[in-house]
Backbone as numpy.savetxt, mean C-alpha at the origin, in Angstrom:
# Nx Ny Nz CAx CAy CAz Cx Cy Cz
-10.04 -15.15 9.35 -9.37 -13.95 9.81 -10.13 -13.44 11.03
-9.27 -13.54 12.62 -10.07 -12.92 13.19 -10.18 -11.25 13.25
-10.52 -10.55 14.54 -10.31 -9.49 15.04 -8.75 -8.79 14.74
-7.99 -9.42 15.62 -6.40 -8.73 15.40 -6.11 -8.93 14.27
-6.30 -9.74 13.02 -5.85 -9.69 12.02 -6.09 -8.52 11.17
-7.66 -8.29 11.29 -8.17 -7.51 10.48 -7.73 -5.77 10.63
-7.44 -5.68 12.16 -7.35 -4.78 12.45 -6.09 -4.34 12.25
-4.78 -5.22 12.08 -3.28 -5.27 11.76 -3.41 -4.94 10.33
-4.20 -5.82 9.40 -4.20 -5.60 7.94 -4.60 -4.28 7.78
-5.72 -3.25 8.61 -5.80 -2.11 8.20 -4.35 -1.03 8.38
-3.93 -1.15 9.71 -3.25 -0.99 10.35 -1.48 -0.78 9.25
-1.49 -2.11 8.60 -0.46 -1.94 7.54 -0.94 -1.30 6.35
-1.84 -1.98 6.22 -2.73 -0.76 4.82 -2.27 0.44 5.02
-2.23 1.03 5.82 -2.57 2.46 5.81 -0.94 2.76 6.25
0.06 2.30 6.67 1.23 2.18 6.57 2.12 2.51 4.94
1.35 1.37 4.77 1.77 1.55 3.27 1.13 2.87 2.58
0.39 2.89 2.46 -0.49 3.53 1.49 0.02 5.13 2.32
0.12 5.21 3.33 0.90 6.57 3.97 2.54 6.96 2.81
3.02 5.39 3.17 4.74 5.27 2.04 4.61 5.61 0.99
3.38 5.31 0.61 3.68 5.44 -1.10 3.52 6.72 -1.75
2.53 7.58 -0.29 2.62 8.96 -0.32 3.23 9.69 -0.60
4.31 9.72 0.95 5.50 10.23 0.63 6.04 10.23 -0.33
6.53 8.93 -1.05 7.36 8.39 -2.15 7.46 9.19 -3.19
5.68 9.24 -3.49 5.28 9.67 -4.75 5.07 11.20 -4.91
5.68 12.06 -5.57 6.17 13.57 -5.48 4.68 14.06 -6.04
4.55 15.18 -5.28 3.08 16.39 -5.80 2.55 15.86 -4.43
1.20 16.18 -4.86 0.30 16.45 -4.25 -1.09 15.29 -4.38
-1.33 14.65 -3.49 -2.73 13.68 -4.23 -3.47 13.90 -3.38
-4.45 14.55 -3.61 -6.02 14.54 -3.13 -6.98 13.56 -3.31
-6.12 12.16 -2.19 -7.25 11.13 -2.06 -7.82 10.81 -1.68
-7.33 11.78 -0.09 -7.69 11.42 1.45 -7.32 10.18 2.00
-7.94 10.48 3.55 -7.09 9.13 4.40 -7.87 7.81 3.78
-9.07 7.56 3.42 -10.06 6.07 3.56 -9.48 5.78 2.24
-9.19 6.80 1.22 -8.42 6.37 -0.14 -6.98 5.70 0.09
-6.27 6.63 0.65 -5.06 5.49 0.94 -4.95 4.69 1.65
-5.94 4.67 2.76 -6.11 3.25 3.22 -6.21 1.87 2.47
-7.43 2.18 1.75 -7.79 1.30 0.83 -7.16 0.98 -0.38
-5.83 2.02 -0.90 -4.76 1.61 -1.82 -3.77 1.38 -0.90
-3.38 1.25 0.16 -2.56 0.59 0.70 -2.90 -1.01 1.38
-3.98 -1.33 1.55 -4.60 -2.89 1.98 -4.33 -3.38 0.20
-5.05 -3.07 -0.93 -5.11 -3.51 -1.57 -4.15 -3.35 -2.28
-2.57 -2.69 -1.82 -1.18 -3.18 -2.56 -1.00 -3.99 -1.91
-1.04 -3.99 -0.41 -0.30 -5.19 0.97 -0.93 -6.74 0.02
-2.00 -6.68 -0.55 -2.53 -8.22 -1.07 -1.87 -8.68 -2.46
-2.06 -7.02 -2.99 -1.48 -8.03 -4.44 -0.23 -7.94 -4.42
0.80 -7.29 -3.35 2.17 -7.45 -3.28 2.53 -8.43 -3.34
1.91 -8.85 -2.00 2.04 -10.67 -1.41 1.76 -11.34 -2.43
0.73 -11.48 -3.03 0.67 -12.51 -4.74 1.51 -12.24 -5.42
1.87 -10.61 -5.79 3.02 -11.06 -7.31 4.28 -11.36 -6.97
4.85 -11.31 -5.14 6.20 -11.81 -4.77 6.00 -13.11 -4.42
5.01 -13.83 -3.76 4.72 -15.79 -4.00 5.17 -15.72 -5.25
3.86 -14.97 -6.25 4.12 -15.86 -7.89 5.33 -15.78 -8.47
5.96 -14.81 -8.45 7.47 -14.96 -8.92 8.31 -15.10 -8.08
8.37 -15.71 -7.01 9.32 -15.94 -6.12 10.27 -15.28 -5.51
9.70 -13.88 -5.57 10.92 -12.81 -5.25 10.96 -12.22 -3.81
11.62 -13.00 -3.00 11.85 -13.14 -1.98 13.25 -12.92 -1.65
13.19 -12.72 -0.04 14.69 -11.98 0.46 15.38 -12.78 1.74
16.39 -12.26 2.23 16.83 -13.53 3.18 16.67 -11.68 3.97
16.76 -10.85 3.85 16.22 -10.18 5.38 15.12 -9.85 5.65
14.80 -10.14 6.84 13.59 -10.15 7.30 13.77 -9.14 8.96
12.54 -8.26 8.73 12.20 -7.77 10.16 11.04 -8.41 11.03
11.09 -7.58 12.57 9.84 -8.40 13.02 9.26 -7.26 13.96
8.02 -7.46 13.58 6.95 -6.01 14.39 5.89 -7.12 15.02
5.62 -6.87 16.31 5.02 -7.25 17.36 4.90 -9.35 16.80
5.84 -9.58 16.74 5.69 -11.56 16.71 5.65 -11.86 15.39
5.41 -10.87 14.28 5.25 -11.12 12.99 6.71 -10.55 12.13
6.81 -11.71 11.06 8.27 -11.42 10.53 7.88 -11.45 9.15
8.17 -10.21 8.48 8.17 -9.37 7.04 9.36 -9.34 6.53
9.12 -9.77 5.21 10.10 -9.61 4.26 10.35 -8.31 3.86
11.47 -7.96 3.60 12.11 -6.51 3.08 11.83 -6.37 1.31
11.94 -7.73 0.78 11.13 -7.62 -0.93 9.82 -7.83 -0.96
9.53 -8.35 -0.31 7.89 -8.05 -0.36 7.43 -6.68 0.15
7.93 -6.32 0.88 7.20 -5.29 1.53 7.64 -4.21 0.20
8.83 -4.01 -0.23 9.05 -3.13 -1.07 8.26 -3.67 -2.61
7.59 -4.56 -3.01 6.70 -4.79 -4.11 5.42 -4.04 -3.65
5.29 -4.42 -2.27 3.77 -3.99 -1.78 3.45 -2.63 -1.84
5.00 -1.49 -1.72 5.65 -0.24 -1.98 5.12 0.20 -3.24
5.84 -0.66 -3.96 6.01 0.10 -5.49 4.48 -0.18 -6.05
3.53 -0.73 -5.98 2.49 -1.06 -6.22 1.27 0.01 -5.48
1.59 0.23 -4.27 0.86 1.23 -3.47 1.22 2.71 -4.29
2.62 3.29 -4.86 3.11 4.03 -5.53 2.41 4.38 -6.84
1.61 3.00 -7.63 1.62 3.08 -8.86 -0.31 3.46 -8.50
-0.74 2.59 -7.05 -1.99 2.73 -6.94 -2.17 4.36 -6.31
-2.12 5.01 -5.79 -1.78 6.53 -5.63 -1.87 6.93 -6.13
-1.00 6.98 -7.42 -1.02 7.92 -8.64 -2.20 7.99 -9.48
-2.47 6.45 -10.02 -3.63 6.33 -10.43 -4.98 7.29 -9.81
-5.18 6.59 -8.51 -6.45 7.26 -7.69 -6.45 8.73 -7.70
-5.12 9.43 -7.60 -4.95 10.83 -7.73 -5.35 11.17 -9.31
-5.20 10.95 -10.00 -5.18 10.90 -11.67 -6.82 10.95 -11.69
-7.47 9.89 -11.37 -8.97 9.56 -11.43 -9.28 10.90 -10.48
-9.12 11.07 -9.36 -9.88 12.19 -8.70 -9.95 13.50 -9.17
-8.93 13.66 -9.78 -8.32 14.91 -11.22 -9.58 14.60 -12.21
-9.53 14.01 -12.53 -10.07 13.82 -14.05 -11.77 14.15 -13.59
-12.28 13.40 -12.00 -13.79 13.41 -12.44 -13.68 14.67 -11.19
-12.91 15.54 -11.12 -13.80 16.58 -9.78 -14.62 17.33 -10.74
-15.48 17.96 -9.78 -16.70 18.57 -10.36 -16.16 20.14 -9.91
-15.20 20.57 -8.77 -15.33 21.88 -8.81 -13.40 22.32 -9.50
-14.00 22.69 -10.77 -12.75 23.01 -11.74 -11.88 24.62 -11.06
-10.98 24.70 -10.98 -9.87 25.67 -10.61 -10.02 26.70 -11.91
């Protein structure tokens, strides 16, 4: 992986992990480096659980030379959705300054 890759993979990370924001209703206090990092790490295991079950789409978009699937990207969605909630849930549970 060089340079542009790495920097694209953050780049969608945080794409996603912005989506799943929105998506997901309330409020999550995870900050930006949190959804960064739940959005890289849905973009990976999206891509694995749509290879492993084969759930793939015949439309496809294309952002700067690179062409994305519309079911993958929406696994990578619903997964960033489920990782959000979680991280919000955990940041709930251990804050130290109680309301």
């Amino acid at each position: 992986m060089n340079g542009q890759e790495l920097i694209a993979a953050i780049i969608f990370g945080a794409i996603i992990g912005v989506v799943a924001r929105i998506v997901l209703p309330g409020r999550q206090n995870i900050g930006l480096i949190g959804t960064v990092l739940v959005g890289m790490g849905a973009a990976i295991a999206g891509t694995w659980v749509s290879n492993r079950y084969d759930w793939h789409s015949s439309h496809h978009f294309t952002v700067t030379g690179r062409t994305f699937d519309w079911a993958v990207v929406g696994v990578q969605v619903g997964i960033a959705v489920l990782g959000v909630g979680l991280a919000a849930m955990l940041t709930k549970a251990f804050r130290t300054d109680r309301d």
